[in-house]
Backbone bond lengths (Angstrom), bond angles and torsions (degrees), N, CA, C in turn:
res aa  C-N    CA-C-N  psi(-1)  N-CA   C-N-CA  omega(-1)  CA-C   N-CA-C  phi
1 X - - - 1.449 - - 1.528 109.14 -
2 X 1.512 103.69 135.01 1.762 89.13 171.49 1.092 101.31 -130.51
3 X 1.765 105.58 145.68 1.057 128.42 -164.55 1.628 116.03 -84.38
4 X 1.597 109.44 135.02 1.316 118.88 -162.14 1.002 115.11 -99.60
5 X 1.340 122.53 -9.11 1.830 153.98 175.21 1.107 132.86 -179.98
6 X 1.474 103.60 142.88 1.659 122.33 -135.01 1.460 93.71 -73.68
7 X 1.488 124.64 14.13 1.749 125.42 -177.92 2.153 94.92 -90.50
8 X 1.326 114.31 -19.95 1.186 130.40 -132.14 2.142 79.32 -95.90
9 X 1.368 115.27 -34.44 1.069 130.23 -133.93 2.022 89.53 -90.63
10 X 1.365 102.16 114.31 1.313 88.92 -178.10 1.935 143.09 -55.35
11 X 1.669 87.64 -30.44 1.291 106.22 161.12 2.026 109.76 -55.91
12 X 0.880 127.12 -33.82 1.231 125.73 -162.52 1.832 86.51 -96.48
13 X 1.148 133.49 -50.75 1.612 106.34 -177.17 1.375 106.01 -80.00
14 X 1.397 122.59 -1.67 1.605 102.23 176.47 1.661 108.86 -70.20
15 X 1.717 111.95 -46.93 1.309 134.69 -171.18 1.884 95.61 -66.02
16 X 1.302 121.65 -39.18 1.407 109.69 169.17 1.107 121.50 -53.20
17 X 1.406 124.02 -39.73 1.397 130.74 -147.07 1.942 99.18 -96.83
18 X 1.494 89.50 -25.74 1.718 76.10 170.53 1.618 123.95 -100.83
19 X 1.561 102.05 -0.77 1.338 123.98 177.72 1.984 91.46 -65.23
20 X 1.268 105.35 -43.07 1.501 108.90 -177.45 1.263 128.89 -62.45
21 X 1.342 114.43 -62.09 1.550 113.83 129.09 1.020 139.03 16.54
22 X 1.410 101.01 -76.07 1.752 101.09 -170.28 1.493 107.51 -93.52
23 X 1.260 109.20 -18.67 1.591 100.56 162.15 1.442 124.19 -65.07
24 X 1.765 121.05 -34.23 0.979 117.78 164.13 1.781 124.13 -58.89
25 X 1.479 124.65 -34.97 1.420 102.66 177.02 1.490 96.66 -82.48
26 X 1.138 140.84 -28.33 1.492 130.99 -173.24 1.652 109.37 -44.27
27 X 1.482 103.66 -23.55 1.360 109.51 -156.26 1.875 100.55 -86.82
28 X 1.360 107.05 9.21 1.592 105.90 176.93 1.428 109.98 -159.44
29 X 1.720 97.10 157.03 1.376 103.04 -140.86 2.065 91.61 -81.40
30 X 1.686 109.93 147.41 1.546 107.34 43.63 1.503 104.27 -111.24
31 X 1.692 114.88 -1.27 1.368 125.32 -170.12 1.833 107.06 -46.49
32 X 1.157 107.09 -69.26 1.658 118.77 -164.87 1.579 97.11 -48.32
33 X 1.369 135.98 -8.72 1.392 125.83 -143.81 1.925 83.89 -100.48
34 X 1.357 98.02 -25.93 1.677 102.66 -166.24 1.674 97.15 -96.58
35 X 1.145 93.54 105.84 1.805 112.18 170.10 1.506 117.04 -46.71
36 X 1.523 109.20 -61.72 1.396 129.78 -159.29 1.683 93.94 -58.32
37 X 1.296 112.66 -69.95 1.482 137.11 -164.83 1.589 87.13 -66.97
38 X 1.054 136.48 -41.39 1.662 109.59 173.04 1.719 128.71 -59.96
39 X 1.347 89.54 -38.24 1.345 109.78 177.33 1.502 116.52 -68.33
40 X 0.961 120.69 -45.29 2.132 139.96 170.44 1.910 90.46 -52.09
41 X 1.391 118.61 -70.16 1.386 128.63 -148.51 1.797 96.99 -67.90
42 X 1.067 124.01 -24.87 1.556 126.46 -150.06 1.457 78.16 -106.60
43 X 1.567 136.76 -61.91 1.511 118.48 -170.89 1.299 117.67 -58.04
44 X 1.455 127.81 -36.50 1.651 125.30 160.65 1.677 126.81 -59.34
45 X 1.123 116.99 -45.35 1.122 123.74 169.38 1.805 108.36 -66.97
46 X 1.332 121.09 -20.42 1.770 107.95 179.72 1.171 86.63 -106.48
47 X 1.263 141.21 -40.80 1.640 127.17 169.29 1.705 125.89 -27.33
48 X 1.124 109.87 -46.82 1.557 119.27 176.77 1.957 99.55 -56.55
49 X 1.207 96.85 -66.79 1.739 98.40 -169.99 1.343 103.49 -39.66
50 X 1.391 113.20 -88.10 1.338 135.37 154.44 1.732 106.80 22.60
51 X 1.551 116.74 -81.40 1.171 132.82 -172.92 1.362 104.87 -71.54
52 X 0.852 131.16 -55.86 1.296 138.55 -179.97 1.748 100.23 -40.94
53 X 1.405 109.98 -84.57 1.690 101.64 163.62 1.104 139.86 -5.07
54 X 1.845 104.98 -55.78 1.060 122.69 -167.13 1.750 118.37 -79.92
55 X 1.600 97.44 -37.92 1.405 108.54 165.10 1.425 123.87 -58.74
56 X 1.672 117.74 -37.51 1.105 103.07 155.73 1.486 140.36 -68.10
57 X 1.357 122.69 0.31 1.158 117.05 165.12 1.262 132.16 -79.52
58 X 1.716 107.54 -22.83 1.356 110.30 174.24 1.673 118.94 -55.00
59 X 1.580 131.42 -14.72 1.053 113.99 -148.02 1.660 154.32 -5.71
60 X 1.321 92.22 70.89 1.496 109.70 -160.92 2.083 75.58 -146.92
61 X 1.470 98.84 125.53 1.648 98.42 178.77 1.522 100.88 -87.48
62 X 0.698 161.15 -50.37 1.391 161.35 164.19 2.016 112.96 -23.77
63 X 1.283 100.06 -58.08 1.802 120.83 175.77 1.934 91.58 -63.14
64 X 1.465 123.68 -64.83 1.373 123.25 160.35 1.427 127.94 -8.02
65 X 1.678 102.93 -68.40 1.311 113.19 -168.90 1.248 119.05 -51.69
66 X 1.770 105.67 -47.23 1.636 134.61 -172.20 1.498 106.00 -32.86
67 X 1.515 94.67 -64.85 1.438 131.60 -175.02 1.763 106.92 -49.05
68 X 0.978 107.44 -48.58 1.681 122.30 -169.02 1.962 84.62 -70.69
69 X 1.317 131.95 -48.23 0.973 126.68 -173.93 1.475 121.30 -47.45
70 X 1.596 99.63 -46.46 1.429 106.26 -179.13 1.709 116.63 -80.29
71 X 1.437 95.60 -5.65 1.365 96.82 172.61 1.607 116.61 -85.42
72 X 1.080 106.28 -51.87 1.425 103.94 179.83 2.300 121.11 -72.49
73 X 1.404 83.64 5.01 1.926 111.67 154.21 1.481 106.39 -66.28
74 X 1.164 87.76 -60.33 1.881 111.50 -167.62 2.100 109.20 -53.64
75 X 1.376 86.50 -37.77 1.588 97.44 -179.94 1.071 104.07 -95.88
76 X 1.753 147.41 -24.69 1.227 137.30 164.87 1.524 99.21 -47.59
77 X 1.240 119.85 -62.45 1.562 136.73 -148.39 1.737 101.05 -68.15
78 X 1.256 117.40 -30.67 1.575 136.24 167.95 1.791 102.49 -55.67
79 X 1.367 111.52 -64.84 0.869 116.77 171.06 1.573 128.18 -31.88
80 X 1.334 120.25 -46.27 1.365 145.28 -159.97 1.744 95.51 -88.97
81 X 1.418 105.21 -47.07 1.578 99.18 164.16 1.367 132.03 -65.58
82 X 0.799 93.61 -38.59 2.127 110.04 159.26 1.521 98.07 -53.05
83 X 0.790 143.57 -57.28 1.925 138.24 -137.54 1.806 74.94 -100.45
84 X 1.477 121.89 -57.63 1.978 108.14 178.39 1.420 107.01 -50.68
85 X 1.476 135.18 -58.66 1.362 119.89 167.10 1.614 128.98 -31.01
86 X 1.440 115.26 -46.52 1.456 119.50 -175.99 1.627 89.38 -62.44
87 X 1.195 120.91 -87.59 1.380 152.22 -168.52 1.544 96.51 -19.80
88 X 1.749 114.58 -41.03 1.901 112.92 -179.90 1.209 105.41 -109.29
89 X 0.915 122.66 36.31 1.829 133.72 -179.93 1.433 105.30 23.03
90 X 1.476 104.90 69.75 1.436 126.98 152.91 1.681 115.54 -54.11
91 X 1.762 84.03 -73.01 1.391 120.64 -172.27 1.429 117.22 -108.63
92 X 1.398 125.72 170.69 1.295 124.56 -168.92 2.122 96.28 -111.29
93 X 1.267 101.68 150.82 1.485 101.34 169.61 1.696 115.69 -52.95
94 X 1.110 142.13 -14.32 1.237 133.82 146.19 1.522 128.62 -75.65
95 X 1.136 121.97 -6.16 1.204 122.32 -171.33 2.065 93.79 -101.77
96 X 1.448 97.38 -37.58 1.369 109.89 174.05 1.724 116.75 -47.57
97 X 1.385 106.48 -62.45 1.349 129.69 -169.43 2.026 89.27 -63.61
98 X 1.198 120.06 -45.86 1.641 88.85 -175.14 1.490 103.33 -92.11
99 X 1.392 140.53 -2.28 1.379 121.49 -176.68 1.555 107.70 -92.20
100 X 1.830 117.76 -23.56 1.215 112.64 159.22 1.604 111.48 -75.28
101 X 1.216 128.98 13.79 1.535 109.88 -165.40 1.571 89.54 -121.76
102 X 1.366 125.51 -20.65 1.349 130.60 162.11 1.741 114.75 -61.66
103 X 1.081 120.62 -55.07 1.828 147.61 163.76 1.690 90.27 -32.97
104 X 1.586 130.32 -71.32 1.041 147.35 -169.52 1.832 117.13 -51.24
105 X 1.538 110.88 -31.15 1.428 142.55 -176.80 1.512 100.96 -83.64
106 X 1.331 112.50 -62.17 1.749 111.20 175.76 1.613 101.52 -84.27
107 X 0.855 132.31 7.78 1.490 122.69 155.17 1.650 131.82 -72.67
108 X 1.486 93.21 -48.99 1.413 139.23 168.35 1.699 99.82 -43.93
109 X 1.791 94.00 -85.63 1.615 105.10 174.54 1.473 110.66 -42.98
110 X 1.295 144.63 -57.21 1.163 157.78 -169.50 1.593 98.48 -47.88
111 X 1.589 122.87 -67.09 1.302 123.15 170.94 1.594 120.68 -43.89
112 X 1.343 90.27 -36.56 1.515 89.38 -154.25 1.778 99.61 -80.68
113 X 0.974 110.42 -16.28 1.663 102.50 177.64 1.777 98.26 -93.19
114 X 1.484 120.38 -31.83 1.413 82.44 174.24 1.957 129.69 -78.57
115 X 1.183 93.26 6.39 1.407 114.32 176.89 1.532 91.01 -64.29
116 X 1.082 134.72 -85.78 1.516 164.64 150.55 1.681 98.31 6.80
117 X 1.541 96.21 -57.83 1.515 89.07 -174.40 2.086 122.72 -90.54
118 X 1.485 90.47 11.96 1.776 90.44 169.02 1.643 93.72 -98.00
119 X 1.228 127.00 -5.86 1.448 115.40 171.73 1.601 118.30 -71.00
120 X 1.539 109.53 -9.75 1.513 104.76 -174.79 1.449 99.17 -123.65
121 X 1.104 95.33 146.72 1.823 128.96 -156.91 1.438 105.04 -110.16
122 X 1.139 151.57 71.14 1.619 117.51 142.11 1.613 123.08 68.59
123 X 1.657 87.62 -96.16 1.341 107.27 176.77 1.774 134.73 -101.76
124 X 1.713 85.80 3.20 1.748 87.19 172.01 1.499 106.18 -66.50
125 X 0.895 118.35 -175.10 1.950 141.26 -156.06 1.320 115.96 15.63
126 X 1.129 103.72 8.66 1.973 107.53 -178.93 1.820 93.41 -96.20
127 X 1.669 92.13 123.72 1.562 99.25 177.35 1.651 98.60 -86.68
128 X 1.421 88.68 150.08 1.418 109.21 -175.38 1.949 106.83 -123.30
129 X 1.437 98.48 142.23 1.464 94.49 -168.43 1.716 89.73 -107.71
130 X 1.668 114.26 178.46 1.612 104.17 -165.92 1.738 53.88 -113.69
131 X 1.063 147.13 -62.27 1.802 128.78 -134.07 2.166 88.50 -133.89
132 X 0.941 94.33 79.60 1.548 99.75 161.39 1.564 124.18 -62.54
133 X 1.193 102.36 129.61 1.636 97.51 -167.23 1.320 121.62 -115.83
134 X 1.451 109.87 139.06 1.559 130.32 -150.85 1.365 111.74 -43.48
């Protein structure tokens, strides 16, 4: 199947869906009470979407990939806010274990399409003539 928009792209609803997530515990205390750490956790977690989007607009798979790189940055760095949440008793170790195991899913997806996208070339399936005629 190819995707007709970057909403379509599984890496991009996995990274949505935990972008959602973390807005939902942000949204209660003791998380929401901490400014700094709301602000850090919400730019990594919308960073992934964000890029992801954006990479698909380049259509150029190579310019794509780049993009997918900095996305799955964006979800490492999500990650790292998850483990500061456990660590300041944001969140509870179950809430931990599925919002890093969601992070882990769009990471996954994230790889796995740029895997996908060093398979396409430029110039593969475009026929080429040796004497094209006038």
């Amino acid at each position: 199947m190819i995707a007709r928009h970057y909403r379509e792209l599984d890496c991009w609803q996995l990274s949505n869906e935990l972008k959602k997530r973390i807005f939902a515990f942000l949204a209660t205390a003791p998380a929401k009470h901490d400014f700094d750490f709301c602000r850090q956790i919400r730019g990594s977690a919308r960073g992934a979407t964000r890029t992801i989007a954006e990479g698909f607009g380049r259509f150029r798979p190579a310019d794509f990939s780049r993009y997918l790189d900095y996305a799955r940055g964006s979800l490492m760095e999500t990650q790292n806010h998850i483990d500061d949440a456990l660590d300041s008793g944001y969140i509870n170790q179950s809430t931990h274990k599925e919002l890093f195991a969601l992070a882990n899913r769009a990471i996954g997806a994230t790889s796995g399409l740029q895997r996908y996208l060093k398979t396409c070339h430029p110039t593969k399936n475009r026929k080429r003539t040796q004497n094209p005629e006038p």
